[in-house]
C-alpha positions as CSV (number, residue, x, y, z in Angstrom):
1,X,0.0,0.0,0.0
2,X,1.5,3.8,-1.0
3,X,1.6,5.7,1.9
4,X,3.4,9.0,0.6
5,X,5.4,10.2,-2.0
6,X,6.2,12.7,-5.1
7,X,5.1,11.8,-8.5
8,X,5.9,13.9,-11.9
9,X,2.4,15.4,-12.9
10,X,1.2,14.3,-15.8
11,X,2.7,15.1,-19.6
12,X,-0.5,16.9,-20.5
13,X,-1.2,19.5,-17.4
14,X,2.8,19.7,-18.1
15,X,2.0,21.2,-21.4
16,X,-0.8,23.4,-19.8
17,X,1.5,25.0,-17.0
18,X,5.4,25.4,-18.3
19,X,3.8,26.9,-21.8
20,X,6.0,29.5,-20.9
21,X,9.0,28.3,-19.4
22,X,11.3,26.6,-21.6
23,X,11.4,23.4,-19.7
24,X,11.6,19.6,-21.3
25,X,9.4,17.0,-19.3
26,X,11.7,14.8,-19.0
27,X,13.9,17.2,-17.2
28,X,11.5,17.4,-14.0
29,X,12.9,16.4,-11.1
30,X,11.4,14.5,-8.0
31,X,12.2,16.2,-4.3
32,X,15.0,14.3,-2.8
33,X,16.9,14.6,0.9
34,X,20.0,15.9,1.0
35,X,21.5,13.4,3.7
36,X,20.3,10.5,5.8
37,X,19.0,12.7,8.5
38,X,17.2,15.8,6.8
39,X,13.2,15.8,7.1
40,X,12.7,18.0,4.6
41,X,12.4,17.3,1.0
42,X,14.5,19.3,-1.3
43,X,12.3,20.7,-4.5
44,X,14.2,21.2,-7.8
45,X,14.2,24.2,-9.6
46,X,13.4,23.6,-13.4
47,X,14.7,26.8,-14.6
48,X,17.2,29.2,-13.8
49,X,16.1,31.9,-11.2
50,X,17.1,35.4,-10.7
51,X,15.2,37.7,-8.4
52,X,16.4,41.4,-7.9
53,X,15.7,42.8,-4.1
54,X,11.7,43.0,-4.3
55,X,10.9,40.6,-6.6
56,X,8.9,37.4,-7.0
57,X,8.2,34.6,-9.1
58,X,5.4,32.2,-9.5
59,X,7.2,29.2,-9.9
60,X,5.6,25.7,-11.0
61,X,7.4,22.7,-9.9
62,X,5.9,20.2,-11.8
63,X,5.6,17.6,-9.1
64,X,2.7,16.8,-6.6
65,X,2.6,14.5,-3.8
66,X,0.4,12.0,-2.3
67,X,0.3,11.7,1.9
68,X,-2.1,9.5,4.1
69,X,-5.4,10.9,5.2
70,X,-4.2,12.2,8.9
71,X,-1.2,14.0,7.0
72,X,0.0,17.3,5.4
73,X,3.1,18.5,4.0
74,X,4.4,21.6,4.5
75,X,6.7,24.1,2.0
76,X,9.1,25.6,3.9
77,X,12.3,28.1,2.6
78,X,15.5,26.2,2.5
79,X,17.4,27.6,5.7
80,X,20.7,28.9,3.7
81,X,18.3,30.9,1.5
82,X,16.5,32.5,4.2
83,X,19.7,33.0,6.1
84,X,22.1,34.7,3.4
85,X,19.4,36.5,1.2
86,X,16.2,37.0,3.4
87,X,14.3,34.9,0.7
88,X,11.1,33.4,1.9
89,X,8.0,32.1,0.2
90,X,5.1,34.2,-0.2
91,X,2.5,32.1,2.4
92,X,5.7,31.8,4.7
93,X,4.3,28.1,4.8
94,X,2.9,26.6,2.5
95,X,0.7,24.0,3.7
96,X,-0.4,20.9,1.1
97,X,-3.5,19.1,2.3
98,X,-4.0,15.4,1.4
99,X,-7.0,16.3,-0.4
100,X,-5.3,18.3,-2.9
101,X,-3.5,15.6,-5.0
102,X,-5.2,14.9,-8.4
103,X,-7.6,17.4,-7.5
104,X,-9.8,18.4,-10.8
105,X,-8.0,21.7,-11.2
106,X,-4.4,20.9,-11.7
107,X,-3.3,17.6,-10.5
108,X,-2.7,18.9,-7.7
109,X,0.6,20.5,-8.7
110,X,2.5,22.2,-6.5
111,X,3.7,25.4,-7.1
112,X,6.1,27.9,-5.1
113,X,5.6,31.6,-5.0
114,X,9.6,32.7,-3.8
115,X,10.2,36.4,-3.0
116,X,13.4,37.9,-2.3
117,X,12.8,40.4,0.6
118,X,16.6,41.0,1.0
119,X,18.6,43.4,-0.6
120,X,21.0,41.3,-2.6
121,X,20.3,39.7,-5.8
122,X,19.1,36.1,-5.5
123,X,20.4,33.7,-8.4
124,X,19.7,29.5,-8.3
125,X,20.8,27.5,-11.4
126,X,18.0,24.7,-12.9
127,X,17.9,21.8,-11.2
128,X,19.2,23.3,-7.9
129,X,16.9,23.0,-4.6
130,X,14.7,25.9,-3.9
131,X,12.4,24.6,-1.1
132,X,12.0,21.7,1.5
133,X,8.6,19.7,1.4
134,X,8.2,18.1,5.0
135,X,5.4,15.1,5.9
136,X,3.7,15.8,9.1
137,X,0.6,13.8,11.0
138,X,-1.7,16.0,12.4
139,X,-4.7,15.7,15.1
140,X,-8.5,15.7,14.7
141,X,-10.2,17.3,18.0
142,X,-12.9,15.7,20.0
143,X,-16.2,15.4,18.2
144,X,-14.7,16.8,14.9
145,X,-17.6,15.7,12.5
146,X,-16.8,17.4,9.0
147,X,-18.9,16.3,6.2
148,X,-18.5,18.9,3.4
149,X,-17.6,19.2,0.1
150,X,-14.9,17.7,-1.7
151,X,-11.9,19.9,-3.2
152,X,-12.7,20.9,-6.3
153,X,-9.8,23.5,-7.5
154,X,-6.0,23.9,-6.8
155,X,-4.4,26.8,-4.8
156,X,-6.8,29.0,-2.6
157,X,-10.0,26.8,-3.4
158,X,-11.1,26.2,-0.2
159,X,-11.5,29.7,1.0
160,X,-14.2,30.2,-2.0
161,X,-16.6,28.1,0.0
């Protein structure tokens, strides 16, 4: 039985998000650890990024992940980026619910919005790490009864209910 894991989205919602990006599928990589001991995931960057003091990009990954029920994973700045060049992602956390994988919308591709908020320019080379994706369990409390609606879109979709 899978319990958690990255896949590659799919060829065709490939197409639809990296039209602009010059990007070849099979170049997508899937998030790896760095050593033996890290918890987080490191995310790949598919193209080459440079971000001026101020700026942001919108940046699609072209990987989503599956989790167990009672789990979420969490997007989190690498450490040495925040550190050195005050870069952060836009949401601070990102926060990936289990609901959201092959959701209607997108797949449930995972995209990171990064924004250097330091005052140096802020260069990675493709297929460098840009983020950490960390598994985590989380708690129900007592007499939690939720029966709503399944997710229907991608990014920001539950707060249009």
């Amino acid at each position: 039985m899978r319990q958690r894991g990255f896949e590659v989205i799919s060829e065709e919602m490939f197409n639809k998000l990296f039209y602009p990006f010059d990007v070849k599928y099979e170049e997508l990589k899937l998030p790896k650890r760095a050593t033996a001991k890290s918890a987080g995931y490191d995310v790949f960057t598919p193209i080459d990024i440079i971000l001026e003091p101020n700026e942001e990009i919108k940046l699609p990954t072209g990987i989503k992940s599956y989790m167990l029920d009672d789990e979420v994973l969490f997007a989190a700045p690498r450490s040495g980026h925040g550190f050195k060049y005050y870069i952060r992602l836009a949401n601070t956390l990102g926060v990936i619910d289990a609901d959201y994988y092959n959701n209607s919308d997108n797949e449930g591709h995972i995209w990171v919005k990064i924004r250097n908020e330091g005052n140096k320019i802020f260069a990675v080379n493709k297929g460098e790490a840009i983020c950490q994706l960390i598994f985590q369990k989380y708690l129900l409390v007592d007499g939690d009864t939720f029966e709503g609606n399944e997710r229907i879109g991608g990014i920001g979709s539950t707060n249009e209910r």
